[in-house]
C-alpha positions in Angstrom: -7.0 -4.5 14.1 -6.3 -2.9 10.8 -7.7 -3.6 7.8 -5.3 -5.4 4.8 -3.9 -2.5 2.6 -3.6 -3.4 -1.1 -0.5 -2.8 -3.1 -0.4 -2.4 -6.9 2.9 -3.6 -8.3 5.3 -3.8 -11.4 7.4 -7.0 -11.9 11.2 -6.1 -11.4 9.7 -2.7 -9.0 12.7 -1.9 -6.8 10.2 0.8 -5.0 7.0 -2.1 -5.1 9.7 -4.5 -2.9 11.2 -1.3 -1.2 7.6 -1.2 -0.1 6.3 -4.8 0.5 9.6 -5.4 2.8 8.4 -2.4 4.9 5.2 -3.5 5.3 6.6 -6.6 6.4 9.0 -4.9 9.3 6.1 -3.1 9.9 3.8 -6.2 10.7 1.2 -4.3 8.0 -0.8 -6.9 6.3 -1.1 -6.2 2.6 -2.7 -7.8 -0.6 -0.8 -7.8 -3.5 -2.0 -7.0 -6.9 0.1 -7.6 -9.9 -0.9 -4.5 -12.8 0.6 -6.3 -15.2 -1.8 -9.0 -14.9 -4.8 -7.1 -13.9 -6.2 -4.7 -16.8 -8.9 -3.5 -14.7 -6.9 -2.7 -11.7 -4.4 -0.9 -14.1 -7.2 0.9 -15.5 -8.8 1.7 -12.0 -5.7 3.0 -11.1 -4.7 5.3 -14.1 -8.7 7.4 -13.3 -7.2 7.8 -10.2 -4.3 9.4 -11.3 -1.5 7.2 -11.0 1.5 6.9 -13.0 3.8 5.0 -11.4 4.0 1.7 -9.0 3.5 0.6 -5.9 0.2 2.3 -5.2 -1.0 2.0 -2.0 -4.0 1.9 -1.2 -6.1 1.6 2.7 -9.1 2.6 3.5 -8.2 6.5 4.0 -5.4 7.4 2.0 -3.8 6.2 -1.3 0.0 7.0 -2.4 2.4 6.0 -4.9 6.2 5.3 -4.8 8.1 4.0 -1.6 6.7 6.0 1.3 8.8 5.1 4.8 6.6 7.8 6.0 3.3 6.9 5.4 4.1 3.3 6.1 5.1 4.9 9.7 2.3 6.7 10.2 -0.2 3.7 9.3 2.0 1.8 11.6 1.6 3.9 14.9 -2.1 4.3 14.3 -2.6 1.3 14.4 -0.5 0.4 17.4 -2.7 4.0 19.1 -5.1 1.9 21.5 -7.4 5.1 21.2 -7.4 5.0 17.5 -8.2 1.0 17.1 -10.5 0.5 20.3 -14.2 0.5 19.5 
């Protein structure tokens, strides 16, 4: 099984619900995280680099902005039975 993914969104995001409703067709769970509401999580975020919402984060690779193609490539890993059998 795959581990939750955390998303850092902006209210009113059109790519942060671009996003969620992707990870949602994709079956991908995902905790939210609101920067607007979160200072330390906005701050976390900005040393890392970002500048812009959703940020995605799982436990191998971070992104920003709407990614169809990450979101893909997370999804068939995790459907690989060679990449999620221990």
């Amino acid at each position: 099984m795959i581990e939750p993914l955390t998303v850092y969104t902006l209210p009113n995001c059109v790519q942060c619900t671009m996003t969620k409703r992707a990870l949602d067709a994709a079956g991908l769970p995902y905790t939210v995280i609101d920067l607007t509401t979160d200072a330390r999580a906005l701050d976390l975020m900005k040393q890392f680099g970002y500048t812009s919402a959703p940020i995605v984060v799982t436990r191998v690779v971070s992104w920003s902005g709407f990614r169809p193609d990450w979101i893909a490539k997370i999804t068939a890993a995790r459907d690989h039975p060679s990449l999620t059998s221990k």
